[in-house]
mmJSON file of the N, C-alpha and C atoms, coordinates in Angstrom:
{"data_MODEL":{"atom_site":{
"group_PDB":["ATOM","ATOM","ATOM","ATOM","ATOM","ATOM","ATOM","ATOM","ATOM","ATOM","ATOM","ATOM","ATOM","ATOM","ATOM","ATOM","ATOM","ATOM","ATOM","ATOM","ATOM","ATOM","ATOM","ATOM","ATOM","ATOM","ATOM","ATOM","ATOM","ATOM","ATOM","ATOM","ATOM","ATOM","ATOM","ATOM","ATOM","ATOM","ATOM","ATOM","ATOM","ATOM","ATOM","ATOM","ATOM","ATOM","ATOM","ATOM","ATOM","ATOM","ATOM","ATOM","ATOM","ATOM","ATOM","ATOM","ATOM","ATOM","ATOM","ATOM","ATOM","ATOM","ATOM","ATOM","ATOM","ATOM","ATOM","ATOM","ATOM","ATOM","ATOM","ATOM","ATOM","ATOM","ATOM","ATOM","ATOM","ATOM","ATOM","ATOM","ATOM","ATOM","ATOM","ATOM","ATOM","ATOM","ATOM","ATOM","ATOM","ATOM","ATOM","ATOM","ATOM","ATOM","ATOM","ATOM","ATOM","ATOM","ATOM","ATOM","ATOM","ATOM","ATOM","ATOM","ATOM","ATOM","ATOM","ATOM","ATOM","ATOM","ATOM","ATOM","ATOM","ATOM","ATOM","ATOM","ATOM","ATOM","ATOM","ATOM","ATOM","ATOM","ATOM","ATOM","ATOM","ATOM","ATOM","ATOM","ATOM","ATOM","ATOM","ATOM","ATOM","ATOM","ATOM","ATOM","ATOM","ATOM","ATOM","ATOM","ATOM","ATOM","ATOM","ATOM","ATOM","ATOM","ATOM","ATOM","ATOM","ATOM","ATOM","ATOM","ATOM","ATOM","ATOM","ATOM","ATOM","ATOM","ATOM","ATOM","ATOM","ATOM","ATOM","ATOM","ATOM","ATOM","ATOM","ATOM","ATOM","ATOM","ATOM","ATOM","ATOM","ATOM","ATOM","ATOM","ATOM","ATOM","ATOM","ATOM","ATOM","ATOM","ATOM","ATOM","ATOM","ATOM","ATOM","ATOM","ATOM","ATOM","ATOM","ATOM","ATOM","ATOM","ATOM","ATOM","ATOM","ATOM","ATOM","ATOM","ATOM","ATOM","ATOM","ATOM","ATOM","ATOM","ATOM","ATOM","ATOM","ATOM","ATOM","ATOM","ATOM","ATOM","ATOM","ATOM","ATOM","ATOM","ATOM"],
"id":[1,2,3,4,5,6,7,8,9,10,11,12,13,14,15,16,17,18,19,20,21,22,23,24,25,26,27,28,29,30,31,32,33,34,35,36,37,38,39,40,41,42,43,44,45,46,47,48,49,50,51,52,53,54,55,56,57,58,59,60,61,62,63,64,65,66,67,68,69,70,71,72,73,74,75,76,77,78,79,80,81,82,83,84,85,86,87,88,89,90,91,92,93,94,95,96,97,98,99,100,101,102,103,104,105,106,107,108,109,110,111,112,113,114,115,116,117,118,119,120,121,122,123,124,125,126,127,128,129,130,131,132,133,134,135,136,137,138,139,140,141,142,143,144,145,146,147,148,149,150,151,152,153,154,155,156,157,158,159,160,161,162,163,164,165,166,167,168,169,170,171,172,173,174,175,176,177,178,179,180,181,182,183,184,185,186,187,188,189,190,191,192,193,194,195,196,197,198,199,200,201,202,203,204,205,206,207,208,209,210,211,212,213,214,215,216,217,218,219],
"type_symbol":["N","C","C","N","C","C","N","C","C","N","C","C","N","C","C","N","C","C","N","C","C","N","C","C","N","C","C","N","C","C","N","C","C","N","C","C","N","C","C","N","C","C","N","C","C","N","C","C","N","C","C","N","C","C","N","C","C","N","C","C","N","C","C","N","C","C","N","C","C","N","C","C","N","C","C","N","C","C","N","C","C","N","C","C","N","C","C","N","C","C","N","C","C","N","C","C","N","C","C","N","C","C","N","C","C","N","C","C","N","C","C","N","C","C","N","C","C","N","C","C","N","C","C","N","C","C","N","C","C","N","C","C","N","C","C","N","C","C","N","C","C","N","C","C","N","C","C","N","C","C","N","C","C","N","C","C","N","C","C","N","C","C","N","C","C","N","C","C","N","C","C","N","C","C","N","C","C","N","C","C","N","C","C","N","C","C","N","C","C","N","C","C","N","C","C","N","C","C","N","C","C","N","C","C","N","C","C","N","C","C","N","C","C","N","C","C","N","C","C"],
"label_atom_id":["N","CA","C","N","CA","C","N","CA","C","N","CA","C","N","CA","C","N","CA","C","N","CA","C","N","CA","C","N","CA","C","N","CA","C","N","CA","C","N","CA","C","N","CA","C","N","CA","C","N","CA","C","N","CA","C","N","CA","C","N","CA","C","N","CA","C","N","CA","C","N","CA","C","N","CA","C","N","CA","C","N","CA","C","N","CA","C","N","CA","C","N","CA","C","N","CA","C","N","CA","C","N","CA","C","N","CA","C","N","CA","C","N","CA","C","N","CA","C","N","CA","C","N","CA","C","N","CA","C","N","CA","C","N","CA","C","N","CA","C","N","CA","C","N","CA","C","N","CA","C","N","CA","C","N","CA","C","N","CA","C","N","CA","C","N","CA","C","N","CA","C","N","CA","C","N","CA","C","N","CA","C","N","CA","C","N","CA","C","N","CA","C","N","CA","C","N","CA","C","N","CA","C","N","CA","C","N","CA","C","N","CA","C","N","CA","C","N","CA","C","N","CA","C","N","CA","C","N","CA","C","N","CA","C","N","CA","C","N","CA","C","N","CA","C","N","CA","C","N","CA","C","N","CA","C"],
"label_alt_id":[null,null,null,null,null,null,null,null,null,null,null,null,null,null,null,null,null,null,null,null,null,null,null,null,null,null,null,null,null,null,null,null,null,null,null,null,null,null,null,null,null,null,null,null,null,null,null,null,null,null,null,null,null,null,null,null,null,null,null,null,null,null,null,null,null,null,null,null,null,null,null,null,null,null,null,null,null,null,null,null,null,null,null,null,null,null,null,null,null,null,null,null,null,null,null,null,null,null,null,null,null,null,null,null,null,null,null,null,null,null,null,null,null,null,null,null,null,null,null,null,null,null,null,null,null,null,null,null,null,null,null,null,null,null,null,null,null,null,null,null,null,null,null,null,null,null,null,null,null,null,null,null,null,null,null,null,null,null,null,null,null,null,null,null,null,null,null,null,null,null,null,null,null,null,null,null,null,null,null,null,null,null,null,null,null,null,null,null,null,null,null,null,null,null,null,null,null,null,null,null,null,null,null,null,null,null,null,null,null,null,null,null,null,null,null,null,null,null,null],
"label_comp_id":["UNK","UNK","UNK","UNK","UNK","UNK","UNK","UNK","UNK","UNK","UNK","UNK","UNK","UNK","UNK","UNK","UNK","UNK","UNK","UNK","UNK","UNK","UNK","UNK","UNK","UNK","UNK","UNK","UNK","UNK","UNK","UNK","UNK","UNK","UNK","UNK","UNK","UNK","UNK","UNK","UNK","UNK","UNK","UNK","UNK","UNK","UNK","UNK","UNK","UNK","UNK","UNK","UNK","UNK","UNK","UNK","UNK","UNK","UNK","UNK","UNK","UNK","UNK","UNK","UNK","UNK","UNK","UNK","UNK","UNK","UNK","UNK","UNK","UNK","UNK","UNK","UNK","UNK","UNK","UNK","UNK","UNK","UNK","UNK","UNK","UNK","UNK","UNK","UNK","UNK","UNK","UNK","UNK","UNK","UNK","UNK","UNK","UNK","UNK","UNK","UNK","UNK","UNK","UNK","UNK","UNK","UNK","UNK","UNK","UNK","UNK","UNK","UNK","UNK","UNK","UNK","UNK","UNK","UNK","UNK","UNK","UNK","UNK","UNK","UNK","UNK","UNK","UNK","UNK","UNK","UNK","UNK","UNK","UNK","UNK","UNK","UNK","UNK","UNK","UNK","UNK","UNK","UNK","UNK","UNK","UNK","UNK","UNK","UNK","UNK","UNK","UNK","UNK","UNK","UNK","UNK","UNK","UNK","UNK","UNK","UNK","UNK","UNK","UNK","UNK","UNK","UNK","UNK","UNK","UNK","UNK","UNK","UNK","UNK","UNK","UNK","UNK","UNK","UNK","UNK","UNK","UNK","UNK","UNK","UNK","UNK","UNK","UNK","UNK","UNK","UNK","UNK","UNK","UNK","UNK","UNK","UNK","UNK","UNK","UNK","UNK","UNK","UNK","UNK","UNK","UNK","UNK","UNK","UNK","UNK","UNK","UNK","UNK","UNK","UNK","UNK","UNK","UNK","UNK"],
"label_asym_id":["A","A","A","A","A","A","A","A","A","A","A","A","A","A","A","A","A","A","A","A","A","A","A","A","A","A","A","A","A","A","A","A","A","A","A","A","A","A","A","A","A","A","A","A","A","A","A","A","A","A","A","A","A","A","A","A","A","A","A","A","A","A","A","A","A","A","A","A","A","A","A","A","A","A","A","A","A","A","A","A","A","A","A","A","A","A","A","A","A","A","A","A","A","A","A","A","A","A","A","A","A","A","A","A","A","A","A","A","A","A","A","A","A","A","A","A","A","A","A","A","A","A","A","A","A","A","A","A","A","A","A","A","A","A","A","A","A","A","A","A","A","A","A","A","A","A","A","A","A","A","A","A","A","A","A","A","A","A","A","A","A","A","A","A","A","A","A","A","A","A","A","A","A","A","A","A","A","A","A","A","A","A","A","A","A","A","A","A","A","A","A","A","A","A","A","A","A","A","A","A","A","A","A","A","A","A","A","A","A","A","A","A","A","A","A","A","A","A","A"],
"label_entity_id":["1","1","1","1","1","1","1","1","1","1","1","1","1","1","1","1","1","1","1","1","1","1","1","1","1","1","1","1","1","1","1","1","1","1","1","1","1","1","1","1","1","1","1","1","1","1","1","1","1","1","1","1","1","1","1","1","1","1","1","1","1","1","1","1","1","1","1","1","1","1","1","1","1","1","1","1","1","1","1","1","1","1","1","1","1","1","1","1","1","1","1","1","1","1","1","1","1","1","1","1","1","1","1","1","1","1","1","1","1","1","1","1","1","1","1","1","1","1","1","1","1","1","1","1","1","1","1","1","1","1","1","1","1","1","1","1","1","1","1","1","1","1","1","1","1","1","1","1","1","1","1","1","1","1","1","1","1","1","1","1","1","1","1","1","1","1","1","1","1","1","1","1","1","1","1","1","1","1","1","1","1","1","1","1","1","1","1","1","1","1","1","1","1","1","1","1","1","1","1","1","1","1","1","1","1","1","1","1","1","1","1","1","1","1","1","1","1","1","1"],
"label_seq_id":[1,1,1,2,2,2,3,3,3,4,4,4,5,5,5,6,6,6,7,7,7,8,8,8,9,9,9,10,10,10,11,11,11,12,12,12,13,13,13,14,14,14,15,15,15,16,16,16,17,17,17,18,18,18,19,19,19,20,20,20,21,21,21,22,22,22,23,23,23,24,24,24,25,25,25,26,26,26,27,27,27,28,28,28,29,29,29,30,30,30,31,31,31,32,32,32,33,33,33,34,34,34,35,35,35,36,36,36,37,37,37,38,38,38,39,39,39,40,40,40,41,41,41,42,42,42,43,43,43,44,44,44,45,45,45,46,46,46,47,47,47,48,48,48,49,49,49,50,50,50,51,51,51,52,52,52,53,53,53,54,54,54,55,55,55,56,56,56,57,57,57,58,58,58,59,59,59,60,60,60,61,61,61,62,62,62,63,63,63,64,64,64,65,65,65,66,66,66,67,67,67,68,68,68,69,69,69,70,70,70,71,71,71,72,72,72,73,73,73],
"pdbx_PDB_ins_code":[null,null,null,null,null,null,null,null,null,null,null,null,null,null,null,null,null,null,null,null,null,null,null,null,null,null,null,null,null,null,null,null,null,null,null,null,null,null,null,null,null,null,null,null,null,null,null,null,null,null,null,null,null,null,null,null,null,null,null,null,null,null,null,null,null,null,null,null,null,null,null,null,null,null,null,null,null,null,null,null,null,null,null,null,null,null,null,null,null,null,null,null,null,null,null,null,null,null,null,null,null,null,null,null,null,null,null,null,null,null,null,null,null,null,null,null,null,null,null,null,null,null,null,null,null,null,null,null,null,null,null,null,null,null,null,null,null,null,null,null,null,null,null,null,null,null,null,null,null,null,null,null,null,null,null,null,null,null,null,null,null,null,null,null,null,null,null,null,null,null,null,null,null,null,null,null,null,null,null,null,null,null,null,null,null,null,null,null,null,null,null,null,null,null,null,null,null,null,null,null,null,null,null,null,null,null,null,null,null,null,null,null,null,null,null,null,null,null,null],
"Cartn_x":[14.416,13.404,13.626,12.682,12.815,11.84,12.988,11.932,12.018,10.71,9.942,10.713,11.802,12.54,11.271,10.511,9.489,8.472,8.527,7.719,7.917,7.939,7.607,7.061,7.782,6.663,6.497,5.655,5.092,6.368,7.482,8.121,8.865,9.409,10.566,11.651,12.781,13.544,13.185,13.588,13.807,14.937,15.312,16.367,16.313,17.486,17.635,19.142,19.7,21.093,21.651,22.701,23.29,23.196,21.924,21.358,19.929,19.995,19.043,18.488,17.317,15.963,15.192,14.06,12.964,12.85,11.693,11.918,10.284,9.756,8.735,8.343,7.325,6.743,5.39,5.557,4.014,3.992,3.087,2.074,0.959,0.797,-0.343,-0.647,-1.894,-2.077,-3.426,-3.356,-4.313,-5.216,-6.699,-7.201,-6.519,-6.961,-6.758,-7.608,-7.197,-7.693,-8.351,-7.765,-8.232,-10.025,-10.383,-11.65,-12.303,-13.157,-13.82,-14.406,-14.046,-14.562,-14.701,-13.722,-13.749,-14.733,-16.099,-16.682,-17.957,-19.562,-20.367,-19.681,-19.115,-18.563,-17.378,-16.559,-15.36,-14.519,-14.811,-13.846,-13.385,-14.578,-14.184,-13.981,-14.16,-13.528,-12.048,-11.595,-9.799,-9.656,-10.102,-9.231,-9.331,-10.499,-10.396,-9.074,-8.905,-7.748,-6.244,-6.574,-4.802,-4.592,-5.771,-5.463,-5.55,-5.944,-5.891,-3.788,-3.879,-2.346,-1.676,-1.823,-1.095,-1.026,-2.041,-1.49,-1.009,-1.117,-0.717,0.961,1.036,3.032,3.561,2.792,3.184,4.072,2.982,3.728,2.286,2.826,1.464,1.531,0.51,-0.182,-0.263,0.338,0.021,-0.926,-1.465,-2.244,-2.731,-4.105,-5.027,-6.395,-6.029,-7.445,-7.58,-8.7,-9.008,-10.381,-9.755,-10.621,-11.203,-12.57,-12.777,-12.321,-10.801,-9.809,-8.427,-8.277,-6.966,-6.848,-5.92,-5.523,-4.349,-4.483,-3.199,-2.715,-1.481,-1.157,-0.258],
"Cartn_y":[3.587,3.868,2.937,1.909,1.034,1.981,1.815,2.378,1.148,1.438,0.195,0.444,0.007,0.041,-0.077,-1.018,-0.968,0.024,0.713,2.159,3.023,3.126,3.792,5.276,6.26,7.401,8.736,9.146,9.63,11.0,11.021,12.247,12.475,10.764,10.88,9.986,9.609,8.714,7.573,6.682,5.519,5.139,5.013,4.144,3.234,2.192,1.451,1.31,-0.134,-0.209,-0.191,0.959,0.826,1.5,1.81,2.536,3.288,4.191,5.047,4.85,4.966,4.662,5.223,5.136,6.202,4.841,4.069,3.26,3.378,3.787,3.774,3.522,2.602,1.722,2.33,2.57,2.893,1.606,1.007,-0.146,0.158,-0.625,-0.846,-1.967,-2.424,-3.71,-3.523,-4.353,-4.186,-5.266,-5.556,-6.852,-7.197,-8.4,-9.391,-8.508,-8.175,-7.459,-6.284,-5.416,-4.277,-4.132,-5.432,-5.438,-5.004,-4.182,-3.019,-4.132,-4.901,-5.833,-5.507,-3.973,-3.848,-3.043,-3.264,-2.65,-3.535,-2.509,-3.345,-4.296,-3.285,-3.654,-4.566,-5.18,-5.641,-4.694,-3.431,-2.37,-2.042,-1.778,-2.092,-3.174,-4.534,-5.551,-5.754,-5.074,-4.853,-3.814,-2.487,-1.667,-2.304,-3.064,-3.548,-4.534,-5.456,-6.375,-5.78,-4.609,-3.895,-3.331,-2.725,-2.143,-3.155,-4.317,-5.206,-5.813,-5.758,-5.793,-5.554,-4.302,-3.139,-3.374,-3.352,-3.21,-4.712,-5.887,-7.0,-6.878,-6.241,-6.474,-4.59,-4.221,-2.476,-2.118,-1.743,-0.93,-0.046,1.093,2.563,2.637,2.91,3.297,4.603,5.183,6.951,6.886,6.256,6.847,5.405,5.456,4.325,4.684,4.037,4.682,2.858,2.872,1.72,2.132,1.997,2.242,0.732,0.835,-0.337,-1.327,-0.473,-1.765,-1.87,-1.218,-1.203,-0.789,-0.939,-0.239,0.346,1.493,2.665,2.079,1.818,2.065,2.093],
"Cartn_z":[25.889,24.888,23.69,23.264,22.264,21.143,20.156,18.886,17.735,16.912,16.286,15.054,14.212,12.994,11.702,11.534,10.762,10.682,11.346,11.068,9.993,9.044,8.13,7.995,8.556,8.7,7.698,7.155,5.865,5.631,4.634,3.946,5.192,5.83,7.255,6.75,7.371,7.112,7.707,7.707,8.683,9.144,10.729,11.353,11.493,11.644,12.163,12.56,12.99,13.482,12.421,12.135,10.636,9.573,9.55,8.358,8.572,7.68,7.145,5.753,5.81,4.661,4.43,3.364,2.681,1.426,1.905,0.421,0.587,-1.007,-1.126,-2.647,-2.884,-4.157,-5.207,-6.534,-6.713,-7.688,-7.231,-7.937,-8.363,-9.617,-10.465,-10.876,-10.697,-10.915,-11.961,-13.175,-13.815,-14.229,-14.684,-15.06,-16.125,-16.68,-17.757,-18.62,-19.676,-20.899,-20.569,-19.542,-18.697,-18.487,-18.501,-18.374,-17.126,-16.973,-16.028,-14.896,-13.95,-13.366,-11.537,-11.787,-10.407,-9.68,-9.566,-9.251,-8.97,-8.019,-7.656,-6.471,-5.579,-4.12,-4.514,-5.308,-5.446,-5.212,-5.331,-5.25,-3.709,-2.939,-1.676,-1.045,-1.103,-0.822,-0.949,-2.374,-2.73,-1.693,-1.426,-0.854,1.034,1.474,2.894,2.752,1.788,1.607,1.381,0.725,1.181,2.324,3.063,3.898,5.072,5.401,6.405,6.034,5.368,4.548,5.51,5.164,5.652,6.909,7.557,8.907,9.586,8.857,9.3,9.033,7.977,7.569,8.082,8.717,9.638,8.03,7.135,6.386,5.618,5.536,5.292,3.804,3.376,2.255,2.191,1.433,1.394,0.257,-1.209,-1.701,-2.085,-2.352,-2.769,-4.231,-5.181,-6.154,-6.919,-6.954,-7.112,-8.183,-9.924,-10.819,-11.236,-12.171,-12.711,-13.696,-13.886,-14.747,-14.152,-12.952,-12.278,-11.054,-10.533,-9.044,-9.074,-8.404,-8.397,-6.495,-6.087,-5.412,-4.679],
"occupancy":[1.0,1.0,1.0,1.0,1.0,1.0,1.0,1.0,1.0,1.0,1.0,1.0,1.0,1.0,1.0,1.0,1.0,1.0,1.0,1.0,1.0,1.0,1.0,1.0,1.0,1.0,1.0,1.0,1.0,1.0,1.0,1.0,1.0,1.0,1.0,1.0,1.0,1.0,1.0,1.0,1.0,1.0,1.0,1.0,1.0,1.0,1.0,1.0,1.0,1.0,1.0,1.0,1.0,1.0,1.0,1.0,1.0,1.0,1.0,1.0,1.0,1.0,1.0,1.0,1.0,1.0,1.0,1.0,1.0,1.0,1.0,1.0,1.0,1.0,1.0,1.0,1.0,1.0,1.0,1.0,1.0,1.0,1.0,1.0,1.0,1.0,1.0,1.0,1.0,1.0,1.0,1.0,1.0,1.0,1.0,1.0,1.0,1.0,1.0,1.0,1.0,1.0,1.0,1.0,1.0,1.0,1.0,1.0,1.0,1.0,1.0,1.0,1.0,1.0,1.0,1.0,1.0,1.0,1.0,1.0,1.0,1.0,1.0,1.0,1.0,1.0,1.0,1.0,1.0,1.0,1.0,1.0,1.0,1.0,1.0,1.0,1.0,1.0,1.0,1.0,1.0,1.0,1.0,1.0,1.0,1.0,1.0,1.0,1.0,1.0,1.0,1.0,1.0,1.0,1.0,1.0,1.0,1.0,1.0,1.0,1.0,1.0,1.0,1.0,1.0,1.0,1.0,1.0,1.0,1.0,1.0,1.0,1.0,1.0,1.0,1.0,1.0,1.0,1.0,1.0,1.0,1.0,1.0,1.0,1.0,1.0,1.0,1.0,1.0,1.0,1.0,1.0,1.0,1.0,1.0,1.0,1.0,1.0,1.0,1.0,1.0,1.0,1.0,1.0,1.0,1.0,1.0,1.0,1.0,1.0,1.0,1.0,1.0,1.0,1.0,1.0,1.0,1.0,1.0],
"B_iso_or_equiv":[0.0,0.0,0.0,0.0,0.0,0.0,0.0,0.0,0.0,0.0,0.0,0.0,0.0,0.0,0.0,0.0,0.0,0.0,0.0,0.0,0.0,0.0,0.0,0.0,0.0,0.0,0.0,0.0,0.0,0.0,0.0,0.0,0.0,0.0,0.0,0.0,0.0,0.0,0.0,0.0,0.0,0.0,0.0,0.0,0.0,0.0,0.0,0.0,0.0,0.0,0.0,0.0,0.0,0.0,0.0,0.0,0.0,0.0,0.0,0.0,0.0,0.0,0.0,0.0,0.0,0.0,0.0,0.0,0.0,0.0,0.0,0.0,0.0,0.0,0.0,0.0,0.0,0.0,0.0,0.0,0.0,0.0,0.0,0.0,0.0,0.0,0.0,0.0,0.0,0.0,0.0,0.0,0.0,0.0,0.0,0.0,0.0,0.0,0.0,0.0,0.0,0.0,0.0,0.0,0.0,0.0,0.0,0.0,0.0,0.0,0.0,0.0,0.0,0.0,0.0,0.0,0.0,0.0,0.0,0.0,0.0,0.0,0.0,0.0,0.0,0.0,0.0,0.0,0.0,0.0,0.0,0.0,0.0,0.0,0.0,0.0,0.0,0.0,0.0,0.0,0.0,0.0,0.0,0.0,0.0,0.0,0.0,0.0,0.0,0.0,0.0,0.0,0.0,0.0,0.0,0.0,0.0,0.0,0.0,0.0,0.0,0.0,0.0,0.0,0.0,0.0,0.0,0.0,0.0,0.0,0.0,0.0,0.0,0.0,0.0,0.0,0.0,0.0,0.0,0.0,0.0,0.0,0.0,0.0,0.0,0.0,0.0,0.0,0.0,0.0,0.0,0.0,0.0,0.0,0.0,0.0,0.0,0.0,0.0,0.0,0.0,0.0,0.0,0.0,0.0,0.0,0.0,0.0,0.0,0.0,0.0,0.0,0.0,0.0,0.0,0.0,0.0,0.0,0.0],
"pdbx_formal_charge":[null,null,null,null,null,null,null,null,null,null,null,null,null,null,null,null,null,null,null,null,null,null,null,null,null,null,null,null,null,null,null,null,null,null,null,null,null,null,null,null,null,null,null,null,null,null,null,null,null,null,null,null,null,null,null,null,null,null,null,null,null,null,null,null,null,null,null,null,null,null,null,null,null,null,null,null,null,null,null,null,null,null,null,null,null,null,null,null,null,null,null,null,null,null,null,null,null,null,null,null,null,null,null,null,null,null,null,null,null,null,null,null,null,null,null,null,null,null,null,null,null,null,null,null,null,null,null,null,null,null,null,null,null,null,null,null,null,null,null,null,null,null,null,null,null,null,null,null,null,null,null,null,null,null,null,null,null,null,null,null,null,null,null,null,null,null,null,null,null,null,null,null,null,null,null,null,null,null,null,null,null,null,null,null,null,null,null,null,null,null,null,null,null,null,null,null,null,null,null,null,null,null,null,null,null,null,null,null,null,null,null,null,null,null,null,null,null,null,null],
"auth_seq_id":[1,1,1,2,2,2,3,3,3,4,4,4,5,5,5,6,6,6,7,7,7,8,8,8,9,9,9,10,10,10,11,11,11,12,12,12,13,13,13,14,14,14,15,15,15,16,16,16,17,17,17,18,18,18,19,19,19,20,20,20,21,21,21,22,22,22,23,23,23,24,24,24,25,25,25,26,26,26,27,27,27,28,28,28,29,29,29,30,30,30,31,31,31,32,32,32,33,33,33,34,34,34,35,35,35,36,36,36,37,37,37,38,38,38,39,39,39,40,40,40,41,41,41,42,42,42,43,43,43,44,44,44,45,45,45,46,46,46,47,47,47,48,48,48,49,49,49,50,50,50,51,51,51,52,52,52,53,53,53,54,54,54,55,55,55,56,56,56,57,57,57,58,58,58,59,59,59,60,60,60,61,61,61,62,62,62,63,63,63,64,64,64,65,65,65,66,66,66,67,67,67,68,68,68,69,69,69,70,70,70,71,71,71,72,72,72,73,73,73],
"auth_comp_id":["UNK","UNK","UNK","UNK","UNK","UNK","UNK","UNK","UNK","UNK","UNK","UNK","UNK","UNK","UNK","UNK","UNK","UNK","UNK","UNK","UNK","UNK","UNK","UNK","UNK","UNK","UNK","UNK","UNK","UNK","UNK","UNK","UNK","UNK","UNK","UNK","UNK","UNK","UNK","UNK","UNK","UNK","UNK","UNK","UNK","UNK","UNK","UNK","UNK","UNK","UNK","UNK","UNK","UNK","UNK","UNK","UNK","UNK","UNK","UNK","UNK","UNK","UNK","UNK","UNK","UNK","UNK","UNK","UNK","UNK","UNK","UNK","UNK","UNK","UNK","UNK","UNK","UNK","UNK","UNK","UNK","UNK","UNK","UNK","UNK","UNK","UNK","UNK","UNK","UNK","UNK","UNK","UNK","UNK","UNK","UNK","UNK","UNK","UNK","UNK","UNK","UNK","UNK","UNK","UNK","UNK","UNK","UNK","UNK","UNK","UNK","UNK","UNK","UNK","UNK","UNK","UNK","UNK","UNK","UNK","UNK","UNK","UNK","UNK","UNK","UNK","UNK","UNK","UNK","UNK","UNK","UNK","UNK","UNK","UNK","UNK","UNK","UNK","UNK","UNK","UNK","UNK","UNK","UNK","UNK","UNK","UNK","UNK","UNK","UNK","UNK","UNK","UNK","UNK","UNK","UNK","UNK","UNK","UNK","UNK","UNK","UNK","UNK","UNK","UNK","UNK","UNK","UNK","UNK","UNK","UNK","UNK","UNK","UNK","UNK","UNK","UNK","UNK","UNK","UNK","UNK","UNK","UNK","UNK","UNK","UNK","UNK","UNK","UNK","UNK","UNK","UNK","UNK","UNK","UNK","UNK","UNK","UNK","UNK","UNK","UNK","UNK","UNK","UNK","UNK","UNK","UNK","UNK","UNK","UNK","UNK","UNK","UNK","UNK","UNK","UNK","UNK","UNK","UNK"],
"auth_asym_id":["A","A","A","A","A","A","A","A","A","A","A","A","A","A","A","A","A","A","A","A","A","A","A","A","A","A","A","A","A","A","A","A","A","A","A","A","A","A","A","A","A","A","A","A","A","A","A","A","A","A","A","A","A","A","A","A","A","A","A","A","A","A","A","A","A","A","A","A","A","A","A","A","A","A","A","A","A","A","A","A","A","A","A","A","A","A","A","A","A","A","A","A","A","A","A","A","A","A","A","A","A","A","A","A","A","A","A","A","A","A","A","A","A","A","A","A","A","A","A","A","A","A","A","A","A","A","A","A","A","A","A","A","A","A","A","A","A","A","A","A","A","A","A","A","A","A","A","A","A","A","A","A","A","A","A","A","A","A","A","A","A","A","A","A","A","A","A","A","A","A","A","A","A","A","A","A","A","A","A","A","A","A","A","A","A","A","A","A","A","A","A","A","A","A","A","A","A","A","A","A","A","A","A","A","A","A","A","A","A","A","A","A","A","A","A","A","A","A","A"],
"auth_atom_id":["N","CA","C","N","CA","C","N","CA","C","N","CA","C","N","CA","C","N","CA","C","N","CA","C","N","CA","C","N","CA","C","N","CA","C","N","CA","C","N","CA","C","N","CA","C","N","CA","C","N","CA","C","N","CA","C","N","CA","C","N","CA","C","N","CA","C","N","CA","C","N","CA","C","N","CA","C","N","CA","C","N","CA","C","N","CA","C","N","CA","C","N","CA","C","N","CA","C","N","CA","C","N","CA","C","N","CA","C","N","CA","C","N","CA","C","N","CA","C","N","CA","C","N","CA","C","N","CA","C","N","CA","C","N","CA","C","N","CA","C","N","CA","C","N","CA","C","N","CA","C","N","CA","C","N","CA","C","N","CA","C","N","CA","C","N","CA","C","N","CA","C","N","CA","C","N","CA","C","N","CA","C","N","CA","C","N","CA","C","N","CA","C","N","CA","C","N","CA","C","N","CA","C","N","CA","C","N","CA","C","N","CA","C","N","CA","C","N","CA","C","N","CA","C","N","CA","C","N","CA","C","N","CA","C","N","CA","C","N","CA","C","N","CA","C","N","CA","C","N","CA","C","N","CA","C"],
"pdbx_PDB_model_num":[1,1,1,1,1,1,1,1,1,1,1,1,1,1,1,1,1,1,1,1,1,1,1,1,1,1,1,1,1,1,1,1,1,1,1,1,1,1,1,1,1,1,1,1,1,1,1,1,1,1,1,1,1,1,1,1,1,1,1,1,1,1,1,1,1,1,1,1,1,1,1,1,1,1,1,1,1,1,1,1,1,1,1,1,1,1,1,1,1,1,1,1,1,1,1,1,1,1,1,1,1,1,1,1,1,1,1,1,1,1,1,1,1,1,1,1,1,1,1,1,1,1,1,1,1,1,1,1,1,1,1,1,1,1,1,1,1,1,1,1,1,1,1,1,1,1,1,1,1,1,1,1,1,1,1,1,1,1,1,1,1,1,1,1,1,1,1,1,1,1,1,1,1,1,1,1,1,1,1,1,1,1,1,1,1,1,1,1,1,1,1,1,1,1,1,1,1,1,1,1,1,1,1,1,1,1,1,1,1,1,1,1,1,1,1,1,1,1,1]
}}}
């Protein structure tokens, strides 16, 4: 049975050879002079681009909010 070390699974540990893990990030990213720019479909264009992310580098997103001067995530 091969198990996938990069799996990430939601309020689990992670194995691998050696060690045990739980590493998880909250990011915020904000505009240039918090100017309200994210919106009028830019907003979903950012959240298709993290989440294509995501599944290109196999790592999960537990929460996503994407306001018109920042992103929570």
């Amino acid at each position: 049975m091969e198990k996938d070390i990069f799996t990430i699974k939601r309020n689990t540990l992670s194995y691998g050879r050696g060690y045990v893990y739980s590493l998880q990030y909250h990011l915020v990213w904000c505009t240039k002079y918090r100017k309200k720019v994210l919106k009028d479909g830019i907003d979903v264009e950012c959240k298709e681009m993290l989440e294509s992310l995501a599944q290109e580098y196999k790592f999960q997103i537990l929460a996503m909010e994407v306001m018109p001067d920042h992103i929570h995530l």
